[in-house]
N, C-alpha and C positions, 0 to 999 in steps of 0.2 A: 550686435547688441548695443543699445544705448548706455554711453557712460551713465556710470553706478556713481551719481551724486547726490548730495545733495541731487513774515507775520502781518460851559452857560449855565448858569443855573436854573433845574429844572423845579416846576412847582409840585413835581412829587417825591422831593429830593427825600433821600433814606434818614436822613441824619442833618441837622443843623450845616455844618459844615463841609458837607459833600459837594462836588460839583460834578457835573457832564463828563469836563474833561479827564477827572482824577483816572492814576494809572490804575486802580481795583474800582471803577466807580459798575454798579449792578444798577437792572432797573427796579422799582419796586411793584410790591405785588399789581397784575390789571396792565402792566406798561409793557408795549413792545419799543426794542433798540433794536434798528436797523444802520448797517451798514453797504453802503456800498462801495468798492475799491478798486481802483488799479493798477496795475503792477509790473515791472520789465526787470529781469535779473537776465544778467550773462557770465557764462558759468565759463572758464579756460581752465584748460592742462597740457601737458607736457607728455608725448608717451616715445621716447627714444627721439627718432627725427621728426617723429609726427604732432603736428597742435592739435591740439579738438576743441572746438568754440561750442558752447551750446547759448542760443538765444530764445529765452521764455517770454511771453507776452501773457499776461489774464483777467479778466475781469472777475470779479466777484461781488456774489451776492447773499448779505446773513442777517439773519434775522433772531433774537431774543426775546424772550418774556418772560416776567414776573409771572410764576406759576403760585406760588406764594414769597412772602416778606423772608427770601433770603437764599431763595431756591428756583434757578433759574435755566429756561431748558431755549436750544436752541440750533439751527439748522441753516447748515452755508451750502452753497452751490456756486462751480468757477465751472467756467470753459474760457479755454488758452491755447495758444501757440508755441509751434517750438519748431527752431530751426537748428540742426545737429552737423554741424559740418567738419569733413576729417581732412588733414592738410600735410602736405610731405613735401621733396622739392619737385618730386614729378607729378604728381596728379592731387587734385579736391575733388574731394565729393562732400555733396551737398541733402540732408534728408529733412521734410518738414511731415511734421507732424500736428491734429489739430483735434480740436472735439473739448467734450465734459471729462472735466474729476470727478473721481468718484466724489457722492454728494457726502457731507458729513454731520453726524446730529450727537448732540452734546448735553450735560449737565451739569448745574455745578451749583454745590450748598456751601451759605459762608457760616459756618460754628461757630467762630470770634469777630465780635462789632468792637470797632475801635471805642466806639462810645461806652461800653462795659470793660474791653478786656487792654484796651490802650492801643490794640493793632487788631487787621483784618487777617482772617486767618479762612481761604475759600479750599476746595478739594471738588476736586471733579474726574470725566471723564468724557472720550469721544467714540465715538464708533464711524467709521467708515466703510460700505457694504462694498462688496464689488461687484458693483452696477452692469459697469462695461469693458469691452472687450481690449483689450491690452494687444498693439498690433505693431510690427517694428517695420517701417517702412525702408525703401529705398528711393532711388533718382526720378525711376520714374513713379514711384505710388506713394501717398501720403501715410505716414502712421499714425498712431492715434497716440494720445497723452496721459490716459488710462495706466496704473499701476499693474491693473493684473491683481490686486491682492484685497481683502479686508485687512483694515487697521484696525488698533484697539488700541487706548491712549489714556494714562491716567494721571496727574497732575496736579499740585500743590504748590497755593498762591500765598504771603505773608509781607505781610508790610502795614505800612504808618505814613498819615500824613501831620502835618507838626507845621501851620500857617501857611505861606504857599510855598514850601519845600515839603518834599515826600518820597518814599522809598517802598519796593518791592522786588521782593526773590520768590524767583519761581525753578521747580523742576518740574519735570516730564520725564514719564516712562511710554517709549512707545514700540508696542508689541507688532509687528511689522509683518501679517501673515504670507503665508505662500503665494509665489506670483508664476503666472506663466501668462507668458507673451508669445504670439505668432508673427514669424518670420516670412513677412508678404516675398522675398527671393523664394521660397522654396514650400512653403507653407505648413512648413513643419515646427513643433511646438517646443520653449525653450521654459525652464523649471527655476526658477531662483527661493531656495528654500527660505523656511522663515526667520526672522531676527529681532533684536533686541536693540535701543539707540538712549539713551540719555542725553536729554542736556538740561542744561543748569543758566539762568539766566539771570540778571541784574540790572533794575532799573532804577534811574532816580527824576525826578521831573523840578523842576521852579517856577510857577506862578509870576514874570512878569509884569502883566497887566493884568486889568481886570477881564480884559476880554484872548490875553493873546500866551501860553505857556510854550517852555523849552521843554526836550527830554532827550533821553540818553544813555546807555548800556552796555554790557557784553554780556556774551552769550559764550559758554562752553559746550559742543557735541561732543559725546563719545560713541562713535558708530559701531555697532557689533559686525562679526566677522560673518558673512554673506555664502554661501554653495550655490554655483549656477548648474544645470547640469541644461548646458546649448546642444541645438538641433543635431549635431551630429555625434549626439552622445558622449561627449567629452564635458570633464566638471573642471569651472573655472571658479576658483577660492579666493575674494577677496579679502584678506587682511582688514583687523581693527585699525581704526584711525582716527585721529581727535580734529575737531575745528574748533578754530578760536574767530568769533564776528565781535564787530563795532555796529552802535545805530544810532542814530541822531535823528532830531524831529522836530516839528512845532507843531501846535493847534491854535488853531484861528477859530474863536466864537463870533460865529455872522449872525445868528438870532436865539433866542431864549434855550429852543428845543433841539440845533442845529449845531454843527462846527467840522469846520476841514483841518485832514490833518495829513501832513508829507513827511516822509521816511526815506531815509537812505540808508541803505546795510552795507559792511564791507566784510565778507570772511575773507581771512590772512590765508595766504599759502601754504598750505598741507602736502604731505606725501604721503604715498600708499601702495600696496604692488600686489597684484591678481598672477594668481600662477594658475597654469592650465598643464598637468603633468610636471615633465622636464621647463619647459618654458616659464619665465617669470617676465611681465609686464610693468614696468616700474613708472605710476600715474606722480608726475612731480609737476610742483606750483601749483596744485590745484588751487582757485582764489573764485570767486565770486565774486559781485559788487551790482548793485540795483536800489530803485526806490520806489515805494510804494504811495497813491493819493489816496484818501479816502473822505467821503463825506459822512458824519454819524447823524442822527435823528431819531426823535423820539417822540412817539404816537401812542 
């Protein structure tokens, strides 16, 4: 089984003083926000003598619109890579995995305009279907990067901007339905009950230039406690665990309706430990670290 791991001013601006790049900026009614991104994270841990690397690669693609002045719906789509390799002093193995995510579509109404209420006050949610087929590859056969599961995600945005300094907190609840993934060794099917994850996130951004902003945050997970019940009919119970991330970033305004913008994440080293029966697995240093490109635009 796969380690259990682990985001100018425009002429239809909402408000006087909004811009493209702001951390809450929405489009307004009639306006599509397209983004396009991409992205490499590599994900390590520790299990006894053994490392396990995981290397993700993705591109993405999402698009938003102004349904109405304040209520905004919208639809991403990623296919990515993943290369999963296990390492001891005697042997590696090596499993890649490739394909679509699940696609995912979203909504989100802002209740409070900073121009009335002094902050932006947004509430939404996502839904992710489950599309496709969730398959755990080995050496010689490719797996796929499919979850296995529908998601259900709902979320709450709050913040101010105050001249070109500005600030936002967000949480997330996300409802993590049942997954079952097939096992290309033997072709028999593995169950990961459903779960619950929170996190809590923090940002604040500075205005620079006119054309060129910093930003910057952390982020808290709190993972809920997982039941796998694998091929050979045996349940492996992962334990709750917290991560703690850093991110850093700029945005580059290249034209009016346009702007790049680069992200680097770090999640800190976590521990955690999956017991299957008598036996306990103990996942230590897990850490993460990747950055993400994107270009934004508006049509």
């Amino acid at each position: 089984m796969k380690l259990l791991v682990l985001f100018m001013a425009s002429s239809s601006l909402i408000y006087a003083n909004a811009k493209f790049t702001d951390l809450q900026f929405i489009p307004s009614q009639g306006v599509f926000l397209g983004e396009t991104s991409l992205n490499s994270t590599t994900t390590t841990a520790e299990v006894g003598s053994i490392d396990i690397d995981r290397e993700d690669f993705g591109i993405s693609q999402e698009v938003s619109y102004g349904l109405q002045e304040g209520l905004i719906l919208s639809a991403q789509i990623t296919r990515s890579t993943e290369k999963f390799t296990v390492k001891s002093s005697s042997a590696k193995g090596v499993t890649d995995s490739e394909g679509f995510e699940n696609p995912k579509f979203g909504v989100l109404k802002r209740f409070w305009w900073e121009k009335d209420n002094g902050f932006n006050l947004d509430l939404g949610a996502s839904f992710s279907p489950d599309l496709f087929d969730a398959e755990d590859g080995n050496t010689d056969k490719d797996g796929t990067v499919a979850s296995g599961s529908s998601d259900l995600s709902f979320f709450a945005s709050f913040g101010r901007k105050q001249a070109e300094f500005q600030w936002a907190l967000e949480a997330m609840v996300d409802f993590v339905g049942e997954a079952k993934e097939e096992d290309l060794d033997n072709g028999k099917e593995s169950t990961t009950d459903a779960k619950q994850d929170l996190y809590i996130q923090a940002s604040v951004q500075r205005d620079v230039a006119t054309n060129f902003s910093i930003f910057g945050g952390v982020e808290l997970g709190f993972i809920g406690e997982l039941e796998v019940k694998n091929t050979d009919d045996s349940k492996t119970t992962v334990d709750t665990y917290t991560t703690q991330s850093l991110f850093a970033g700029a945005k580059f305004v290249a034209q009016k309706n346009l702007f790049f913008e680069f992200q680097y994440a770090l999640t800190l080293p976590a521990d955690y430990e999956a017991k299957n029966g008598s036996d306990v697995s103990k996942y230590e240093d897990l850490s993460a670290s990747g950055f993400n490109l994107a270009v934004n635009y508006l049509f």
